[in-house]
TIKOLTOR-801336 format. One record per residue (C-alpha): x, y negated, z negated; residue number from 1; residue in one letter. Coordinates in Angstrom, 2 decimals. Layout:
N
px, py, pz, i, aa
X, Y, Z, NUM, A
...
//
This chain:
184
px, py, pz, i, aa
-12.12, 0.50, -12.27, 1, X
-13.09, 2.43, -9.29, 2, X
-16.40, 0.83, -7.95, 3, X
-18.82, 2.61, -5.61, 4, X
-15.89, 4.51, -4.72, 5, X
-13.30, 7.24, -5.70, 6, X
-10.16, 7.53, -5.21, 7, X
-9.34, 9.78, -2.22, 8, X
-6.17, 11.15, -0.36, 9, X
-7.70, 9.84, 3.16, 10, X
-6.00, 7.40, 4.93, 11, X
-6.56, 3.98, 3.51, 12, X
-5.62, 0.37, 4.01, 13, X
-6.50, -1.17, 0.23, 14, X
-6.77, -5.18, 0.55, 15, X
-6.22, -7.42, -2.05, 16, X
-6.52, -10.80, -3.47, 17, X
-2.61, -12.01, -3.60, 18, X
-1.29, -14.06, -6.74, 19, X
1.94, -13.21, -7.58, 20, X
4.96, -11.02, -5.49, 21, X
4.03, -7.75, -7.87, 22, X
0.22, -7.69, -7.37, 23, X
1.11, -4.61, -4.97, 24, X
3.04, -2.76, -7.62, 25, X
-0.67, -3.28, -9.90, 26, X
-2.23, -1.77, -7.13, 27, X
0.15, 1.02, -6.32, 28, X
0.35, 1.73, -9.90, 29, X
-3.37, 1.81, -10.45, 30, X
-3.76, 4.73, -7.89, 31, X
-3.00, 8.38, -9.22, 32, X
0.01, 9.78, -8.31, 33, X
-0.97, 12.16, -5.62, 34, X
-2.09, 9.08, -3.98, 35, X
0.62, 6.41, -5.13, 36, X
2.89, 8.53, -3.35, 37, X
1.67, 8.09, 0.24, 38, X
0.60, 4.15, -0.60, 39, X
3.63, 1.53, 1.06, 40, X
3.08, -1.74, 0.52, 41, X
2.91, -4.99, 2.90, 42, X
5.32, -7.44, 1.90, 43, X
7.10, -10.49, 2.93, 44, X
10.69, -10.11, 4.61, 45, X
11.87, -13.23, 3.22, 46, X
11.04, -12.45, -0.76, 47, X
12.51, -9.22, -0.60, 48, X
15.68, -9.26, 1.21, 49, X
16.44, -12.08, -0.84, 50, X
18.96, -9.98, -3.34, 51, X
20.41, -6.59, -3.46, 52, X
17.82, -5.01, -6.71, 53, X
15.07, -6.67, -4.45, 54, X
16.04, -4.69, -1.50, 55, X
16.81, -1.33, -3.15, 56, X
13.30, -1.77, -5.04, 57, X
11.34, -2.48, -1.31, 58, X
12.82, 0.17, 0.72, 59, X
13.69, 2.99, -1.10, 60, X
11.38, 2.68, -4.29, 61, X
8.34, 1.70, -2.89, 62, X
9.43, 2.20, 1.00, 63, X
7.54, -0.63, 1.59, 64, X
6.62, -2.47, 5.13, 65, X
7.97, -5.90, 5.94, 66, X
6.92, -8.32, 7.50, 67, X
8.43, -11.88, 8.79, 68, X
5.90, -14.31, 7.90, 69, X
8.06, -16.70, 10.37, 70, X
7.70, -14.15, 13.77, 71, X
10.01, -15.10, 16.88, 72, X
9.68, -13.16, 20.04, 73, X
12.35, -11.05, 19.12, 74, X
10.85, -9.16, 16.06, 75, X
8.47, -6.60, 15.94, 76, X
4.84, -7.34, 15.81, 77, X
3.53, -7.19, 12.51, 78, X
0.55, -4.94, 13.08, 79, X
2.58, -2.76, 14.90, 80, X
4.50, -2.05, 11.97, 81, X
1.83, -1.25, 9.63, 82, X
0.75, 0.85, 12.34, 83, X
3.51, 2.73, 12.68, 84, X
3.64, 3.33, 8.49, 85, X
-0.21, 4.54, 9.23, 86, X
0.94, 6.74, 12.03, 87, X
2.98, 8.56, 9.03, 88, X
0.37, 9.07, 7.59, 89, X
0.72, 6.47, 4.55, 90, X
-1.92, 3.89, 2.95, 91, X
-0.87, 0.38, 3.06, 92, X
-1.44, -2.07, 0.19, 93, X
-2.01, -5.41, 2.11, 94, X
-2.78, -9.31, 1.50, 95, X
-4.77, -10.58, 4.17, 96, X
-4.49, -14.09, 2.51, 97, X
-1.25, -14.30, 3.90, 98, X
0.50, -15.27, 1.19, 99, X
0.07, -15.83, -2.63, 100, X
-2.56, -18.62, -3.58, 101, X
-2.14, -20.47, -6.85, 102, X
-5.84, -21.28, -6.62, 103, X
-8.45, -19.56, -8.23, 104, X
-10.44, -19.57, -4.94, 105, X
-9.60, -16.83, -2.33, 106, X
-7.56, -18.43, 0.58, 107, X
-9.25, -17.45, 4.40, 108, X
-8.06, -14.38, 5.85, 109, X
-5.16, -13.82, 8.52, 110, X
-6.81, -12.13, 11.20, 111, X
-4.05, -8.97, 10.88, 112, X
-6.29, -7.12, 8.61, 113, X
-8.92, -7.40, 11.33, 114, X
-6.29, -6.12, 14.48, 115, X
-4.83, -3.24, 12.00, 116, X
-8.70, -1.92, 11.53, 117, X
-9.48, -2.06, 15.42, 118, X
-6.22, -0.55, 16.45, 119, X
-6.47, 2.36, 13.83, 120, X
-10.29, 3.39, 12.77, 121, X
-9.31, 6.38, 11.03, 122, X
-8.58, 4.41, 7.86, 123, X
-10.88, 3.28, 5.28, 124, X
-10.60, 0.11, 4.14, 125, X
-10.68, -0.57, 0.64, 126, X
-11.18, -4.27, -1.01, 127, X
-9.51, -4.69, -4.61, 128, X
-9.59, -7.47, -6.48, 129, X
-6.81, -8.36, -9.18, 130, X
-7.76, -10.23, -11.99, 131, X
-5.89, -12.15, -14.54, 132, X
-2.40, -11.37, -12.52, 133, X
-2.07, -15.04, -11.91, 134, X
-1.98, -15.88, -15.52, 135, X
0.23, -12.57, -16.54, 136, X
2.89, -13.28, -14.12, 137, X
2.99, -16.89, -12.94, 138, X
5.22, -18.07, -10.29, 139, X
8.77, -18.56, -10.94, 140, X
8.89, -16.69, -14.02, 141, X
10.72, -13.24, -14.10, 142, X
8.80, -11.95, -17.37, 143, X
5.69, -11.28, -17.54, 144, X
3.39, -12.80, -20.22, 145, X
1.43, -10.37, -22.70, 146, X
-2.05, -10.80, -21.41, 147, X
-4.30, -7.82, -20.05, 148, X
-4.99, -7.69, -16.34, 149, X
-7.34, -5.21, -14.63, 150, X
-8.33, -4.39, -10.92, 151, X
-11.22, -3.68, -9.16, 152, X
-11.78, -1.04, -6.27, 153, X
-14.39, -1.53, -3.98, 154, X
-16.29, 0.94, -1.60, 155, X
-14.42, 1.52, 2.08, 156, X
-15.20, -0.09, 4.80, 157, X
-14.48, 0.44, 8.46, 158, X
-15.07, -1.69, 11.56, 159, X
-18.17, -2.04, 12.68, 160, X
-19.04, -1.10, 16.65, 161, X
-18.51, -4.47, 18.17, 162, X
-18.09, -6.26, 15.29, 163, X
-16.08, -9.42, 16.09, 164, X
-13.14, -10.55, 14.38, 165, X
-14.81, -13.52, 12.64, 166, X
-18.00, -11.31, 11.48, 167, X
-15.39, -8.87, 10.23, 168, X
-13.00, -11.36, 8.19, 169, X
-16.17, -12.85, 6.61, 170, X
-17.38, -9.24, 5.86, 171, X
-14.47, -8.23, 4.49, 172, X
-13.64, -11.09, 2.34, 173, X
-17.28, -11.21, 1.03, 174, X
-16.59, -7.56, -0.08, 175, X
-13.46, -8.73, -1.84, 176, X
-15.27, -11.94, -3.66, 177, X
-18.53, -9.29, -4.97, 178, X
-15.44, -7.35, -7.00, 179, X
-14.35, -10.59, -8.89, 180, X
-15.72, -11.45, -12.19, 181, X
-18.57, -14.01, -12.45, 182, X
-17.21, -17.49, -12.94, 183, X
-17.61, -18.80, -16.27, 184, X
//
């Protein structure tokens, strides 16, 4: 469900909530076509050079963007490389959780979502929240389980002039919470 916002073949950075390793293959899936095609997701280095079918899938399926959650001086930096997919002209599909959170609560935000909007302010960002993903495909399991799942897509944001990083992580993660469902 698209909410106070459409979808739209400008530049965009969509940020999610991060549960399980396919919650960016819900969100890549859930954008039309025209758009799915220039959308690469953000993913960890470590989860998907693990095996050859992981590989293939990440880099020539979904040409996706890794990143080594363990950085040493001698890799690249991490926001460079999503900046470099951006200067292509692609969306991303990030987590700025950082990694997947088995709680129901939404883990704080790494500051990289907050760098990758300064250093490139041509690209919406757009909060989406996952729900039920968690449940449907729980960790350590390689089937799903039958149970319906849906996404929310929130309006685009941008940096603000001068916003600082903290502001803009709590701003940003606040827009992300307003998407999720009210607890029960």
């Amino acid at each position: 469900m698209w909410r106070d916002s459409i979808p739209d073949t400008c530049q965009r950075v969509y940020f999610a909530n991060h549960r399980s390793h396919v919650d960016f293959l819900l969100v890549w899936a859930s954008l039309p076509a025209h758009l799915r095609r220039r959308a690469r997701p953000v993913a960890s280095t470590d989860y998907w050079q693990a095996n050859a079918l992981r590989r293939y899938l990440i880099k020539q399926v979904f040409r996706g963007v890794l990143i080594d959650r363990k950085p040493n001086r001698h890799q690249a930096n991490p926001v460079e490389l999503m900046g470099e997919a951006l200067a292509e002209g692609d969306s991303l599909i990030i987590f700025p959780e950082g990694t997947r959170n088995l709680e129901d609560a939404l883990l704080p935000f790494k500051s990289g979502i907050y760098h990758l909007a300064k250093a490139h302010p041509e690209a919406e960002l757009v909060p989406v929240w996952i729900e039920n993903l968690g449940r449907v495909m729980p960790k350590g399991t390689l089937v799903p389980v039958p149970l319906l799942c849906s996404l929310t897509f929130g309006q685009a944001m941008r940096l603000a002039p001068g916003e600082t990083r903290d502001d803009f992580l709590e701003r940003t993660r606040d827009a992300l919470l307003a998407l999720a469902p009210p607890a029960d």
